[in-house]
C-alpha positions in Angstrom: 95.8 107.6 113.5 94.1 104.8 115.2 95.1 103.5 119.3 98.6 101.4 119.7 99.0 98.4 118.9 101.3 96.0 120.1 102.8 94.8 116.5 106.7 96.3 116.7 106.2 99.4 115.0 106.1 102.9 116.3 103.2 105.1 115.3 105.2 107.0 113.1 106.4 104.3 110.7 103.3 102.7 111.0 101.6 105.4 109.5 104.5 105.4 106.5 103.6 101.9 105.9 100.0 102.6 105.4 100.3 105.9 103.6 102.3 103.8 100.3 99.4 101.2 101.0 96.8 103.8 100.4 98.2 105.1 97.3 97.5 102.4 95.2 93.9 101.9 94.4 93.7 98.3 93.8 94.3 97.6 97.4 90.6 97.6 99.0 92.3 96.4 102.4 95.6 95.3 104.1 95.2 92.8 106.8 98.2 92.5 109.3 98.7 88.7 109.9 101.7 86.6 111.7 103.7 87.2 114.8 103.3 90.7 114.6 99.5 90.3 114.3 99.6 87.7 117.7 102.3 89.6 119.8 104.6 87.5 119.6 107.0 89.1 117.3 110.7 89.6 117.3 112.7 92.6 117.1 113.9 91.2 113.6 110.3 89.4 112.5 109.2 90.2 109.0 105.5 92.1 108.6 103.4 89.9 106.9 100.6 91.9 104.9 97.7 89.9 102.8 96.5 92.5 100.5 92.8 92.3 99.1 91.6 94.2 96.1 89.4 93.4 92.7 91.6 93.9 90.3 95.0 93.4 92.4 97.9 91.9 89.9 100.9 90.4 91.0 102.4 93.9 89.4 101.1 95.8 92.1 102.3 94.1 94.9 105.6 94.1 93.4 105.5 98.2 93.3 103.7 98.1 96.8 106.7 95.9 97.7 109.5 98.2 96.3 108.1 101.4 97.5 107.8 100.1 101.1 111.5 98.8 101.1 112.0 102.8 99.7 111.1 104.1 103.3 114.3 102.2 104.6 112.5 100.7 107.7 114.1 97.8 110.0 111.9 95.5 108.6 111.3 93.1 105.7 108.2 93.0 104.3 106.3 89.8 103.4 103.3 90.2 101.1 100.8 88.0 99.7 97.3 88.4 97.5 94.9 86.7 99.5 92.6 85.8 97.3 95.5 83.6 95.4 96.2 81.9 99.0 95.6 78.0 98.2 96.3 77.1 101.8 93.2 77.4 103.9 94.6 77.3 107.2 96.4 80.5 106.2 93.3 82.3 105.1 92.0 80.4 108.9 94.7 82.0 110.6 94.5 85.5 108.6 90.8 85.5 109.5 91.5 84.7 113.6 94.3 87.0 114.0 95.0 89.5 111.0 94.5 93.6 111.5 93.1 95.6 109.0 95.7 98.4 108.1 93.1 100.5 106.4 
């Protein structure tokens, strides 16, 4: 799929993870941000995804959310519509570090 990166996921789950993000076509892009993004995760870190899309509704990040927790992976997933982010050194910090997923 694309080279290794060093985020705490294998290959194979990380391409689970972006499978459910492609099915839903409101998300134009899924940008990888905190520790996981820097490197400096742990082996119990969240993954922090902003998700970017026109017409992206708080609806579908709650069915992205539910069908990702469906794949029973380690890991708790953290995810936030970045165009509703109020905090600009979040957006900052998602621009310096974050990883597109798609």
């Amino acid at each position: 799929m694309r080279k290794e990166l060093n985020i705490g996921l294998n290959s194979p789950d990380l391409e689970r993870v972006v499978r459910i993000i492609q099915k839903s076509p409101s998300i134009q892009d899924a940008i990888l941000f905190g520790s996981r993004a820097k490197g400096t995760f742990s082996p119990g870190s969240d993954i922090d995804i902003a998700l970017k899309g026109k017409d992206l509704v708080l609806n579908d990040v709650l069915d992205l959310k539910i069908a990702l927790e469906e794949l029973n992976l380690p890991y708790k997933f953290d995810l936030v519509i970045y165009d509703r982010i109020t905090e600009e050194a979040l957006k900052e910090h998602i621009t310096r570090v974050g990883i597109s997923l798609l």
